[in-house]
C-alpha positions in Angstrom: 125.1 106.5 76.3 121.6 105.4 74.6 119.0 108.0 74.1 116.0 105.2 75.1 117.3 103.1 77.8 116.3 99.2 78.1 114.3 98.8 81.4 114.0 95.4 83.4 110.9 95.2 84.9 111.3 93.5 88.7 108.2 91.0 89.7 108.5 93.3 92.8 108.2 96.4 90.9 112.1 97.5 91.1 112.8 98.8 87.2 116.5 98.8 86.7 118.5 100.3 83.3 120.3 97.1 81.9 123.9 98.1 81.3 125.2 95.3 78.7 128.3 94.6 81.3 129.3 98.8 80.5 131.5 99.4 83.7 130.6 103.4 82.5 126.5 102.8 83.0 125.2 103.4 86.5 122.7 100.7 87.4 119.7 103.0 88.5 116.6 101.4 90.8 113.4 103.2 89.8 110.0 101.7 90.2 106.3 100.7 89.3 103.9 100.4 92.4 100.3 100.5 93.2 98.3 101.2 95.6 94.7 100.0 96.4 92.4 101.7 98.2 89.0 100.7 99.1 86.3 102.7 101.4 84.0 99.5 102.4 80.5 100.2 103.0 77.4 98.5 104.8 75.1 95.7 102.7 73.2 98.3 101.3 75.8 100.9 101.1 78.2 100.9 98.3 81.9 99.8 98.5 84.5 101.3 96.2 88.0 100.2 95.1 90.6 102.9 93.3 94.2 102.7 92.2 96.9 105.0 92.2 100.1 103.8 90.0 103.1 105.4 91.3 106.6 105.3 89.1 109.7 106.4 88.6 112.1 105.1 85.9 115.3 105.7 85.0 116.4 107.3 82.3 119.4 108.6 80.3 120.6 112.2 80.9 123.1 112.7 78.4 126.6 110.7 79.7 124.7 109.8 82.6 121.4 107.5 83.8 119.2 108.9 86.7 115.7 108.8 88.2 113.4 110.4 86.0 110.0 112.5 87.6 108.1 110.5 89.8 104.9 109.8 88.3 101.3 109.2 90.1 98.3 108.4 88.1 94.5 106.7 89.2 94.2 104.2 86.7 91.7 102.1 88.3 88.2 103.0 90.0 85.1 100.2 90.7 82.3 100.3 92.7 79.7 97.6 94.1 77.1 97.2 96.8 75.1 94.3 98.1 77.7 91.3 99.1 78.4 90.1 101.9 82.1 90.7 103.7 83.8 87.0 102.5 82.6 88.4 98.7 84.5 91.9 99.7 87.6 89.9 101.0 87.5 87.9 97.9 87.1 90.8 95.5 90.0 93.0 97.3 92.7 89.9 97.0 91.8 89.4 93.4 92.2 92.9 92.5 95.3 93.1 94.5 96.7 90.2 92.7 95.2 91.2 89.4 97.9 91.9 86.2 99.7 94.2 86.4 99.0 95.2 90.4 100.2 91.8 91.4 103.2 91.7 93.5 103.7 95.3 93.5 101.0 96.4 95.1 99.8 97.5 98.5 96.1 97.2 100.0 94.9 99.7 102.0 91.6 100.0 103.7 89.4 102.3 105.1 89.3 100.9 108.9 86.3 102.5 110.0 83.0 100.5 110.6 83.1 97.3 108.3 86.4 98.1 107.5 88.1 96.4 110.9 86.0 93.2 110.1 87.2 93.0 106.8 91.1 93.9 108.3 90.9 91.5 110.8 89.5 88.6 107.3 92.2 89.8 105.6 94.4 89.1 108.8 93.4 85.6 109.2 94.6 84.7 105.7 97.5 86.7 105.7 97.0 89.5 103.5 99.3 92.1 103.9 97.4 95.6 104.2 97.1 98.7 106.6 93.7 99.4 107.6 93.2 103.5 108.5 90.8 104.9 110.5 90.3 108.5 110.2 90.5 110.9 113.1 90.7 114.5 114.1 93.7 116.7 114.5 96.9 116.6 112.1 98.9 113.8 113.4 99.4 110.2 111.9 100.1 107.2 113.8 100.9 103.9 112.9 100.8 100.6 115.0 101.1 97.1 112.8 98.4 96.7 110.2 96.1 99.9 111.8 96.8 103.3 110.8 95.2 106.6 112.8 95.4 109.1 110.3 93.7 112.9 110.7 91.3 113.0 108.4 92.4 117.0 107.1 95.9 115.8 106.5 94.5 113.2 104.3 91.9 115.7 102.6 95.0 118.1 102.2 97.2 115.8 101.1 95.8 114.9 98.5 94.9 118.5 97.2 98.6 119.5 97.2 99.2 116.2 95.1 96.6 117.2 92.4 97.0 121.0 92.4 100.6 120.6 92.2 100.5 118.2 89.4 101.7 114.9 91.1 98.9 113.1 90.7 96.7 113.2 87.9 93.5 110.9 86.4 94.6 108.0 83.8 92.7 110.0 80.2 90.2 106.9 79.8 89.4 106.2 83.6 85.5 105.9 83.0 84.5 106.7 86.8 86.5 110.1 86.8 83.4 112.2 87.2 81.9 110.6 89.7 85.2 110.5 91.9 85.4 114.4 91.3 81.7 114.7 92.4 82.4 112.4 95.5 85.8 114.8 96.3 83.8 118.3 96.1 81.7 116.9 98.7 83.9 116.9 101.4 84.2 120.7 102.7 87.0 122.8 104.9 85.4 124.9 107.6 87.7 126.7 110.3 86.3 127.1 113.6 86.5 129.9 115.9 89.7 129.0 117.8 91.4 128.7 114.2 91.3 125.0 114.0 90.0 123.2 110.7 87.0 120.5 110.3 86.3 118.6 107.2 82.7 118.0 106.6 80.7 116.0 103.9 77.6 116.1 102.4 75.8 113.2 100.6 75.7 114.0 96.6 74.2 112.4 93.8 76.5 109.2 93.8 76.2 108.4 97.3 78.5 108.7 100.4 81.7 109.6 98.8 83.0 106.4 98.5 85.0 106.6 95.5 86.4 109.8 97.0 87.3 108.2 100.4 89.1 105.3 98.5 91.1 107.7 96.6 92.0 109.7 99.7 93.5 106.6 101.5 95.4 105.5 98.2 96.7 108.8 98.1 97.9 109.2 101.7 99.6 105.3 101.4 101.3 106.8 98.3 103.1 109.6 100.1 103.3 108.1 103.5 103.5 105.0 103.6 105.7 103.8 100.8 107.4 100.3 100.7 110.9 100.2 101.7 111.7 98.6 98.4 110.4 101.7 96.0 112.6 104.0 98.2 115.9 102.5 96.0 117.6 105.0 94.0 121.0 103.7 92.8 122.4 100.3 92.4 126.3 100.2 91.1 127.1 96.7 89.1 124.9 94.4 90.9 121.1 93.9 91.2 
């Protein structure tokens, strides 16, 4: 068995271990993904775009190939204000189909406000995506393209993922600060009657946009993952 195994890397993100015809090689299915998430905002409000890069990759374990640790990393953040919505369309397909997110990557929206006019663009020329809008409670709900997600299970969510080491920031991602800024804005208060609320204040950058686009890429990551990426093991054929 090799030490360093060589990968094939799918156009649909499937990674599978090459096993040179080795009837004692398991074929393993890992994966590279990405998800795009992007908190629109009003003309003069800015709008905000972050990735998340999911993987998992095979690898060799002495006499034996398996999955190795699932991997989550925000590799990507932009921000922009002032266009109009065919200019946000535009700029959210390009980045979706940009190298290396394109095909292996999913879009997802925050619905609220803007967001269902921009779903409903992205619709019309067929661009696969999930628009969520954020509600109270703890449940999740999904129906087609539209999402109702409770917007603590989203904030909590994506706590666990960072403080249990999950998900982590790419070393060089230039908007990191501002991201961690727009995330210690949003606040946990419990009520009387024991139940939670999430509030926000504005900070310096804004209205936590950065922060709400990494919260939805986070939530797609753990929730809603493609069927495809869910592919562990394939024996002698791809």
């Amino acid at each position: 068995m090799p030490e360093i195994l060589n990968l094939v890397h799918m156009p649909d993100g499937r990674v599978i271990n090459e096993t040179n015809m080795d009837p004692a090689i398991e074929r393993v299915t890992g994966f590279v993904r990405y998800f795009v998430g992007a908190d629109l905002g009003q003309a003069n409000d800015f709008s905000s775009a972050v990735v998340v890069k999911d993987q998992q990759l095979p690898i060799a374990d002495g006499s034996r190939v398996k999955l190795g640790p699932r991997e989550r990393t925000v590799v990507f953040a932009d921000k922009f204000r002032g266009v109009s919505y065919v200019d946000v369309v535009d700029y959210l397909i390009r980045l979706r189909n940009a190298p290396p997110f394109g095909g292996k990557s999913e879009l997802v929206i925050d619905g609220t406000s803007i967001g269902r006019v921009v779903s409903d663009m992205l619709h019309e020329q067929s661009v696969d995506h999930t628009a969520i809008t954020m509600t109270g409670g703890q449940e999740w709900r999904r129906a087609g393209r539209y999402c109702n997600v409770s917007k603590t299970l989203m904030i909590e969510n994506l706590a666990v993922l960072f403080a249990s080491g999950d998900l982590k920031f790419a070393h060089d991602l230039a908007m990191r600060k501002e991201i961690e800024e727009d995330l210690a804005s949003f606040t946990t208060q419990t009520t009387a009657a024991g139940n939670q609320i999430i509030t926000q204040s504005r900070n310096v950058s804004g209205h936590g946009d950065t922060g709400i686009a990494l919260i939805v890429a986070a939530f797609a990551s753990q929730y809603l993952t493609p069927q495809n990426i869910r592919v562990s093991k394939l024996v002698g054929m791809y």
